[in-house]
Biotite code that builds the C-alpha atoms (Angstrom):
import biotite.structure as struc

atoms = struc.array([
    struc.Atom([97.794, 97.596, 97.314], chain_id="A", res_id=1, res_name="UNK", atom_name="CA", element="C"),
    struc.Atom([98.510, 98.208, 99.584], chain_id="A", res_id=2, res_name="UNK", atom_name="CA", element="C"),
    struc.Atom([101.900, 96.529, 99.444], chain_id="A", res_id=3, res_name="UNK", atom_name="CA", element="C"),
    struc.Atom([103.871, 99.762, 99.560], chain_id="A", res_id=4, res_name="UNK", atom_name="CA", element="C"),
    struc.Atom([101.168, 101.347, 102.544], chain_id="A", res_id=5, res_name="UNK", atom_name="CA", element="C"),
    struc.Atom([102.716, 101.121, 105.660], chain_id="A", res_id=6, res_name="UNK", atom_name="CA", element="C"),
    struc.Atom([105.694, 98.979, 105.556], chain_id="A", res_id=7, res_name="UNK", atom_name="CA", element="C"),
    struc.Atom([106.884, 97.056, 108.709], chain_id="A", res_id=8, res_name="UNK", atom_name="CA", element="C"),
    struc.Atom([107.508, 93.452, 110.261], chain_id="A", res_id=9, res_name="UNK", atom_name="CA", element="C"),
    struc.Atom([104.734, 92.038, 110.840], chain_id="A", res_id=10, res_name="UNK", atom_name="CA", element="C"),
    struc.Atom([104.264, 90.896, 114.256], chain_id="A", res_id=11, res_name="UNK", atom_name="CA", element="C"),
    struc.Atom([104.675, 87.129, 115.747], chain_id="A", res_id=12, res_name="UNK", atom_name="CA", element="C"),
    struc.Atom([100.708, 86.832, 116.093], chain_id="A", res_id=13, res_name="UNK", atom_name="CA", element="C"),
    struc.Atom([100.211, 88.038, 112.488], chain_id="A", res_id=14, res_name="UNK", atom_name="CA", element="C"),
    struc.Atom([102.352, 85.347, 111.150], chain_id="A", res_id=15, res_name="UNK", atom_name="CA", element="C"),
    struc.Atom([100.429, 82.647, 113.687], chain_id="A", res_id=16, res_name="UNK", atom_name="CA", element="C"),
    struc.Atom([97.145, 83.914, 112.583], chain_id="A", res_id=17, res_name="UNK", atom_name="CA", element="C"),
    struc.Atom([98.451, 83.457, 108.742], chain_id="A", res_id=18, res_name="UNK", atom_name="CA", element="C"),
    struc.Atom([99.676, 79.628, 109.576], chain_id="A", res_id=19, res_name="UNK", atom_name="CA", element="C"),
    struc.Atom([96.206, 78.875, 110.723], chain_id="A", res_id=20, res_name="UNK", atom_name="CA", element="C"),
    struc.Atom([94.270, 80.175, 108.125], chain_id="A", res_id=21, res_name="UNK", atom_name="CA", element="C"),
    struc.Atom([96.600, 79.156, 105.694], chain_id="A", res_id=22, res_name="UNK", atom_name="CA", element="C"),
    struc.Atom([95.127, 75.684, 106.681], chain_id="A", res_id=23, res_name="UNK", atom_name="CA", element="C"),
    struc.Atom([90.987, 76.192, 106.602], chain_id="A", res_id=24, res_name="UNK", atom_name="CA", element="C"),
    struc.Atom([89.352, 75.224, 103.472], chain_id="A", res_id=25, res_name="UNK", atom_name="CA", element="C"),
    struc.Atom([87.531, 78.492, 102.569], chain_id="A", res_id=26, res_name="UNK", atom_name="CA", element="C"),
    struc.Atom([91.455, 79.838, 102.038], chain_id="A", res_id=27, res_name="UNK", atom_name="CA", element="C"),
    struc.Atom([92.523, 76.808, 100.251], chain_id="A", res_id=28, res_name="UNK", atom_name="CA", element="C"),
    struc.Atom([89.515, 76.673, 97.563], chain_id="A", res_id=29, res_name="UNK", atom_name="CA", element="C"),
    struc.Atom([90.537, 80.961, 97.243], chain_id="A", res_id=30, res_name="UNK", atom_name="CA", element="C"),
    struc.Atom([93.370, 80.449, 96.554], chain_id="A", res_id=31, res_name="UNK", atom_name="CA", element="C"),
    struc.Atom([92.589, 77.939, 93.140], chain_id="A", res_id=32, res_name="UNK", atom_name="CA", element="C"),
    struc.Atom([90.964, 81.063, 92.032], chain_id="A", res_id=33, res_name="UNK", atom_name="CA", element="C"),
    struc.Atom([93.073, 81.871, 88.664], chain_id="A", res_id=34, res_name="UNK", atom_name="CA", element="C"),
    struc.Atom([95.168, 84.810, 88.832], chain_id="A", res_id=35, res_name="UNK", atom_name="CA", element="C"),
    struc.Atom([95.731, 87.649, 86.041], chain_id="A", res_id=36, res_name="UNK", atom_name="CA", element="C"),
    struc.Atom([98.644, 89.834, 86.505], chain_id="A", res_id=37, res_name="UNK", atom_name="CA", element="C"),
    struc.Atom([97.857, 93.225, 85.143], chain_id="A", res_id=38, res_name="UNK", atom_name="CA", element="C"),
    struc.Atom([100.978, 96.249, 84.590], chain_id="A", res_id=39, res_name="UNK", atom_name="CA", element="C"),
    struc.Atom([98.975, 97.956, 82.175], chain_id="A", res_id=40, res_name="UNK", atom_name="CA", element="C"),
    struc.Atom([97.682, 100.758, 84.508], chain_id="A", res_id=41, res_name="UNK", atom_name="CA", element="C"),
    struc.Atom([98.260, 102.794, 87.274], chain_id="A", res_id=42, res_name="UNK", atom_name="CA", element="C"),
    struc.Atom([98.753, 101.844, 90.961], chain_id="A", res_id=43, res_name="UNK", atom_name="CA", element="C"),
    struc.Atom([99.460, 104.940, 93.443], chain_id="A", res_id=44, res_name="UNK", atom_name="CA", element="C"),
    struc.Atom([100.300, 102.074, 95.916], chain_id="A", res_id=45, res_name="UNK", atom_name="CA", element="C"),
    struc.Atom([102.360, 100.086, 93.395], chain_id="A", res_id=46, res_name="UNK", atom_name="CA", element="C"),
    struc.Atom([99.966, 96.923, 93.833], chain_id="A", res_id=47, res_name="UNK", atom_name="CA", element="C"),
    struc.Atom([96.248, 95.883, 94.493], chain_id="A", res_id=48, res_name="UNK", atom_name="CA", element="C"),
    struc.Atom([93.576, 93.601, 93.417], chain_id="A", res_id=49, res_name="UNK", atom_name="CA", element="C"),
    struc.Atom([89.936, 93.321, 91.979], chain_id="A", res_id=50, res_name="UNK", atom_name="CA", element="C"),
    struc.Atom([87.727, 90.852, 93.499], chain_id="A", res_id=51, res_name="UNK", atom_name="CA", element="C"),
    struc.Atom([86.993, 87.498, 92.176], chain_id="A", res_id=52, res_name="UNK", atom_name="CA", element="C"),
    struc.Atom([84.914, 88.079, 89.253], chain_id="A", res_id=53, res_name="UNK", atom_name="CA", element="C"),
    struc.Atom([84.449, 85.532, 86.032], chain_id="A", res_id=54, res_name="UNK", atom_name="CA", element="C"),
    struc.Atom([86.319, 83.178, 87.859], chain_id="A", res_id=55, res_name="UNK", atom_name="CA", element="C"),
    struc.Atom([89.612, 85.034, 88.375], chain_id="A", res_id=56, res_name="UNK", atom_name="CA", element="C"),
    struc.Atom([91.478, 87.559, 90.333], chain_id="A", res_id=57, res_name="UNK", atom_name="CA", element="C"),
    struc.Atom([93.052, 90.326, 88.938], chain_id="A", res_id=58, res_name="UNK", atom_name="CA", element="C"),
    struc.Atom([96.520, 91.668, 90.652], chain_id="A", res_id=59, res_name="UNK", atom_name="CA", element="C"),
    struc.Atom([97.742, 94.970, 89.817], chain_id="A", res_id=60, res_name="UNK", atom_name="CA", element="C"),
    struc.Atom([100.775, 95.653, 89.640], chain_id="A", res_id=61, res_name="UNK", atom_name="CA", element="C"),
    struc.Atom([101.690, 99.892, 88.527], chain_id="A", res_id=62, res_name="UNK", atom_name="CA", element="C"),
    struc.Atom([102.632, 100.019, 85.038], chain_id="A", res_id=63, res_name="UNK", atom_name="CA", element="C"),
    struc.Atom([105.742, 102.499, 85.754], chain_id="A", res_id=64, res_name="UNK", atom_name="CA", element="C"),
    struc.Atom([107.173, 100.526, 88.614], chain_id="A", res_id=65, res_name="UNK", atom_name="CA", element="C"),
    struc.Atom([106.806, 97.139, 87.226], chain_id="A", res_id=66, res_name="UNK", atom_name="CA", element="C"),
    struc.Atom([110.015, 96.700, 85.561], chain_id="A", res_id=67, res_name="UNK", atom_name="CA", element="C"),
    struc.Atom([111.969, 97.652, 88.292], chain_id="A", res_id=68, res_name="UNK", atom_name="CA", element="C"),
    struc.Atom([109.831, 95.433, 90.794], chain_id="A", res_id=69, res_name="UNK", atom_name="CA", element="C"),
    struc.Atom([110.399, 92.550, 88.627], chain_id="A", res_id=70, res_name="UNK", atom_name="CA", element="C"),
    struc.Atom([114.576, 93.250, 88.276], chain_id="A", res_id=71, res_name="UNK", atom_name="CA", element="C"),
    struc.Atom([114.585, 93.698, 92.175], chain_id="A", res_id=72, res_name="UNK", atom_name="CA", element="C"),
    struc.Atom([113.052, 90.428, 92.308], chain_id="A", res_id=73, res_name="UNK", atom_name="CA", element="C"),
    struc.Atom([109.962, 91.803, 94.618], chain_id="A", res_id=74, res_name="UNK", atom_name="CA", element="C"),
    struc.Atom([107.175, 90.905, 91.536], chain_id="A", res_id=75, res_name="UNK", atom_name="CA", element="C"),
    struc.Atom([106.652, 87.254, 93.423], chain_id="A", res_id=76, res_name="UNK", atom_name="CA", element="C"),
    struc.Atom([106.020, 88.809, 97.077], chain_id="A", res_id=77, res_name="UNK", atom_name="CA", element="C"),
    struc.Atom([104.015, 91.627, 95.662], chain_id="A", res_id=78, res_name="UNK", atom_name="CA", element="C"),
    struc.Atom([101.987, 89.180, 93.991], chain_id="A", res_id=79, res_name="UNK", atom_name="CA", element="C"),
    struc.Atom([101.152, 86.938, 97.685], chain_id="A", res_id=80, res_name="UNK", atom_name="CA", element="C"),
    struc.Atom([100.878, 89.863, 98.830], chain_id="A", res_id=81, res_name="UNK", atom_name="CA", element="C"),
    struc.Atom([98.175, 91.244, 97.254], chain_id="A", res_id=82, res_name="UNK", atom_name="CA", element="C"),
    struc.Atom([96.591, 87.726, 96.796], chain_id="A", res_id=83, res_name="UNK", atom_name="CA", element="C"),
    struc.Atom([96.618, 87.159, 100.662], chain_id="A", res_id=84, res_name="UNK", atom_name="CA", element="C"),
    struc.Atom([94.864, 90.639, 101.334], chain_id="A", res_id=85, res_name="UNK", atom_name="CA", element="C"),
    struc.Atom([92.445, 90.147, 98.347], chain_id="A", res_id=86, res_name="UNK", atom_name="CA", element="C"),
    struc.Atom([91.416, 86.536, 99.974], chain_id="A", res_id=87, res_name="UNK", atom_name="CA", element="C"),
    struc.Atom([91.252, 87.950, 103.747], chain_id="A", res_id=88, res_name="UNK", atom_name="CA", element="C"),
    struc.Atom([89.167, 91.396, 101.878], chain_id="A", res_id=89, res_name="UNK", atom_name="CA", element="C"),
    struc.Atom([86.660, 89.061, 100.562], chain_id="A", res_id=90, res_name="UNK", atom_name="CA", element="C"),
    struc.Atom([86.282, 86.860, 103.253], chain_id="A", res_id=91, res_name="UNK", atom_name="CA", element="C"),
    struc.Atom([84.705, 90.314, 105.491], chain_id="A", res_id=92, res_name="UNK", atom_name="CA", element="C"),
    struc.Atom([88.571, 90.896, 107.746], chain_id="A", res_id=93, res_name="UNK", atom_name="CA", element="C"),
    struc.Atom([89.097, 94.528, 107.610], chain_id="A", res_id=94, res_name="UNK", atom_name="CA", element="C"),
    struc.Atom([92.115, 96.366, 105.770], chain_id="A", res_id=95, res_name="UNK", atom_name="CA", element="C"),
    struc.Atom([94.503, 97.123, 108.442], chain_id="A", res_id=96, res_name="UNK", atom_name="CA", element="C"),
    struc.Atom([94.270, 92.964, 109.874], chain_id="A", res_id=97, res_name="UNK", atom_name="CA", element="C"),
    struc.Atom([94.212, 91.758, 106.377], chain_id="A", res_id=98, res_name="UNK", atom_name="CA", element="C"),
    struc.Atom([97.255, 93.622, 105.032], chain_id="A", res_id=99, res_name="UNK", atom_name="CA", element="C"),
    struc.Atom([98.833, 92.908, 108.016], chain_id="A", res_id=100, res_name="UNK", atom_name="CA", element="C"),
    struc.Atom([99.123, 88.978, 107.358], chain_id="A", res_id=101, res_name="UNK", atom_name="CA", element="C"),
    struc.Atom([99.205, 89.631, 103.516], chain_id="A", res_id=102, res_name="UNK", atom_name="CA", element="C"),
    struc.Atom([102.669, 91.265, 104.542], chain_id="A", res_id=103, res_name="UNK", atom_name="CA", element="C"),
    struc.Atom([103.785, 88.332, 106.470], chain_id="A", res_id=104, res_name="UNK", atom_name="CA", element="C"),
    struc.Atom([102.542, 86.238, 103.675], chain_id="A", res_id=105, res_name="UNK", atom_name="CA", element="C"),
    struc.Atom([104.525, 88.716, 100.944], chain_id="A", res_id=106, res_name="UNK", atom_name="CA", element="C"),
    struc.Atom([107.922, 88.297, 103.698], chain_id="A", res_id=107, res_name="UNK", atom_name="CA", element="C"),
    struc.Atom([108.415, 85.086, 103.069], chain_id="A", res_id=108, res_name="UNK", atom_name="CA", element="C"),
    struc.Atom([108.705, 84.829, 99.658], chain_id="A", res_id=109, res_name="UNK", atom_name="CA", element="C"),
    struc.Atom([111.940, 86.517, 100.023], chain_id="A", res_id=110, res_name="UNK", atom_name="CA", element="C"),
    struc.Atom([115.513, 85.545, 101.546], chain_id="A", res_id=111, res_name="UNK", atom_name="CA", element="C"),
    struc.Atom([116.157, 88.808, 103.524], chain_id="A", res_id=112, res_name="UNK", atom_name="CA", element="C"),
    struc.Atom([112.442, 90.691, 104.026], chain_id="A", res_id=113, res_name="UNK", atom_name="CA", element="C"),
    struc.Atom([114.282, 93.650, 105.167], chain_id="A", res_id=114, res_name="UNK", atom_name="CA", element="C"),
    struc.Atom([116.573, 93.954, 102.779], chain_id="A", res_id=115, res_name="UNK", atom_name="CA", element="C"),
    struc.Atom([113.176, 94.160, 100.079], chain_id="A", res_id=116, res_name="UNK", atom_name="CA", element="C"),
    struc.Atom([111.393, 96.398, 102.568], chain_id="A", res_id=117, res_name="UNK", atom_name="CA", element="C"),
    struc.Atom([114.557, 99.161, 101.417], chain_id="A", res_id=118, res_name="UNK", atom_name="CA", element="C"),
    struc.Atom([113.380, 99.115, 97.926], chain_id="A", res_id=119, res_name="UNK", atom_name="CA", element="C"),
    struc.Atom([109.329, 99.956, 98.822], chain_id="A", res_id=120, res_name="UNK", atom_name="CA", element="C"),
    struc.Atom([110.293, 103.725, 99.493], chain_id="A", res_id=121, res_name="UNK", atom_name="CA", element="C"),
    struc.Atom([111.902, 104.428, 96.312], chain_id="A", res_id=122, res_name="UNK", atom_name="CA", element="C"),
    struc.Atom([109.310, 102.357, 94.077], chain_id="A", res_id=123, res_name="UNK", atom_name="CA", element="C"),
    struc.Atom([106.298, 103.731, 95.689], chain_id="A", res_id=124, res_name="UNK", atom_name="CA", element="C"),
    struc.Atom([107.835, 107.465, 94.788], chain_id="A", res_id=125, res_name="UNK", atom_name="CA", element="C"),
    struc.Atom([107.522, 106.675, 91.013], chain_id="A", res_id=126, res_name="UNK", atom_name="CA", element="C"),
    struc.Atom([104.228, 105.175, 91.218], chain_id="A", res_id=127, res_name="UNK", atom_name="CA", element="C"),
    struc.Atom([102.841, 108.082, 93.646], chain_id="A", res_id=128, res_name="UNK", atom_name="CA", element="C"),
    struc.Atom([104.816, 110.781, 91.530], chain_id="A", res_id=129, res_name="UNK", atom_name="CA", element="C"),
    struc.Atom([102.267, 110.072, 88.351], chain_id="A", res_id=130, res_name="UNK", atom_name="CA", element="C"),
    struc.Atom([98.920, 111.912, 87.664], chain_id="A", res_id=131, res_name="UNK", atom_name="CA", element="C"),
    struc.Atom([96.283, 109.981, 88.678], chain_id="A", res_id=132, res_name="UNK", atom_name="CA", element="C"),
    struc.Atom([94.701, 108.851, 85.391], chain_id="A", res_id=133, res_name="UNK", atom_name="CA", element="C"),
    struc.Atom([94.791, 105.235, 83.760], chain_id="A", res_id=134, res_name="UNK", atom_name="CA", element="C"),
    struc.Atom([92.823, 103.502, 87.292], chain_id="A", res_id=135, res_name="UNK", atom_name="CA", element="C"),
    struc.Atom([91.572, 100.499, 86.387], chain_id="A", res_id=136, res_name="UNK", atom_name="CA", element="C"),
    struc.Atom([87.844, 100.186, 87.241], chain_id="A", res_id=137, res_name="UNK", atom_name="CA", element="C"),
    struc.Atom([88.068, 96.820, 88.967], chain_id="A", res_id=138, res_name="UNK", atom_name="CA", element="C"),
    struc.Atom([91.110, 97.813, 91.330], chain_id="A", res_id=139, res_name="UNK", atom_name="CA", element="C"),
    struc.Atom([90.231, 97.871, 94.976], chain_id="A", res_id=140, res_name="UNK", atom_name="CA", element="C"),
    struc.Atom([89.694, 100.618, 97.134], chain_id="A", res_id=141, res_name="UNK", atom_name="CA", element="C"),
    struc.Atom([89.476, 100.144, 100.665], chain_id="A", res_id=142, res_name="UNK", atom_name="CA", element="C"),
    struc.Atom([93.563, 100.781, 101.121], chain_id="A", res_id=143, res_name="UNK", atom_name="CA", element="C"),
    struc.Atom([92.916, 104.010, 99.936], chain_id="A", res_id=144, res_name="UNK", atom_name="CA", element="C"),
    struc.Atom([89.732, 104.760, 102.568], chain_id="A", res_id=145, res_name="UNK", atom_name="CA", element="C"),
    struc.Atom([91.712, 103.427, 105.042], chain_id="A", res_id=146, res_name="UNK", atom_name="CA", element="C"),
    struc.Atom([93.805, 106.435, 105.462], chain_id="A", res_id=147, res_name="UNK", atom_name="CA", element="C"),
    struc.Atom([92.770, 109.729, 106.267], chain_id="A", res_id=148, res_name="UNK", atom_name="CA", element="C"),
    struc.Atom([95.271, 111.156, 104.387], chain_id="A", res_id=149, res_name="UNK", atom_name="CA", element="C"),
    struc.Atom([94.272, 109.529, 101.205], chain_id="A", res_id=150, res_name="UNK", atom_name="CA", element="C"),
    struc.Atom([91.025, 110.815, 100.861], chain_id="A", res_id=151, res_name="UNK", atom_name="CA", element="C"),
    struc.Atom([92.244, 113.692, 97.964], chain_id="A", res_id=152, res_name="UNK", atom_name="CA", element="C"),
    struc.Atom([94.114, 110.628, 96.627], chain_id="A", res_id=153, res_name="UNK", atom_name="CA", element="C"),
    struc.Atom([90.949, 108.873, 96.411], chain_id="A", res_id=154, res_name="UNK", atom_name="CA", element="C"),
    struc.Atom([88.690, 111.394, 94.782], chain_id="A", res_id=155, res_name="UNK", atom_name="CA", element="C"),
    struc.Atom([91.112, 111.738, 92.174], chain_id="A", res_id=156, res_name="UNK", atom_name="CA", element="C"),
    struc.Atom([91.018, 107.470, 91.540], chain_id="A", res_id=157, res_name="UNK", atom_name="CA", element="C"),
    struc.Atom([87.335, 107.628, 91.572], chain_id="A", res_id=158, res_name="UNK", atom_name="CA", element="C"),
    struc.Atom([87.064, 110.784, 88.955], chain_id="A", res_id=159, res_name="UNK", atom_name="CA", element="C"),
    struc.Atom([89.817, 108.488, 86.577], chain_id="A", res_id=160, res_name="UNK", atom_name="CA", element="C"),
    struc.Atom([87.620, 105.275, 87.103], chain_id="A", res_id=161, res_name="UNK", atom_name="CA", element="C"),
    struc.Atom([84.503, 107.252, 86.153], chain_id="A", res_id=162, res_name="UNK", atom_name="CA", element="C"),
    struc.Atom([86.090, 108.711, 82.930], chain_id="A", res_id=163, res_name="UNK", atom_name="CA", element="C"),
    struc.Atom([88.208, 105.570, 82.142], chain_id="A", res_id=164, res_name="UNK", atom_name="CA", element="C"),
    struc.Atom([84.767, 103.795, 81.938], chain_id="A", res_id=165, res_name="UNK", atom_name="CA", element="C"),
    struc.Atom([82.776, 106.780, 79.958], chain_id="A", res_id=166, res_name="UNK", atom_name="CA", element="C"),
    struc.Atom([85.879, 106.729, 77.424], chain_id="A", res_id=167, res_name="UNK", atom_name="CA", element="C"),
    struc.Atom([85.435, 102.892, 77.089], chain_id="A", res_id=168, res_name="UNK", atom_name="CA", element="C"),
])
């Protein structure tokens, strides 16, 4: 995820854009896809995804800042969120576009968006304050080539995949 990467309101024509697609039948049959929920490894962005594969979705959620996404109640947005961008991800709309509306998408499963948006800061410093190890292989990547300034983050994800997968 990309749910704790830059955190803002989304804008009027992000929500619009959601509403529409929301509606088209490519997003409908995604979403039927089955979803797993997996806390059992490490997120540096506190949540992503996998694509479709074996007919389900994996979302990610990181294993040290699960319980206290889940007692903040922010486990159900984090979750729409990361469905939403996984959908738009597969359907070809780049990162910054599709975690734009996946964050309009995560907003309103909540009462007071802003008042969740507070937590993000804190959470993401316990996921980001781990050693990158424990990556899931299937977890995406492009939130992480997105920014420049993830790129030592990213070699480090990539070396964990590698040797998570020669280990298995």
């Amino acid at each position: 995820m990309s749910v704790g990467h830059h955190r803002h309101e989304p804008s009027e024509d992000h929500k619009r854009e959601l509403a529409k697609i929301e509606r088209e039948a490519w997003f409908i049959k995604a979403r039927k896809i089955p979803i797993e929920i997996n806390h059992a490894t490490h997120v540096p962005l506190l949540g992503g995804s996998s694509k479709p594969t074996g007919g389900k979705r994996i979302i990610f959620v990181d294993h040290r800042a699960y319980h206290a996404i889940k007692r903040l109640g922010l486990l159900d947005g984090l979750i729409e969120h990361e469905t939403v961008e996984g959908i738009l991800l597969d359907r070809g709309e780049k990162y910054a576009a599709a975690h734009e509306m996946a964050t309009a998408a995560e907003n309103e499963k909540y009462p007071d968006p802003k008042a969740a948006e507070r937590h993000y800061p804190s959470l993401l410093k316990i996921a980001r304050s781990q050693p990158v190890e424990n990556i899931h292989p299937r977890l995406r990547l492009e939130p992480y080539r997105a920014a420049p300034e993830s790129r030592t983050l990213l070699r480090a994800m990539l070396k964990s995949m590698t040797e998570d997968r020669k280990a298995a």
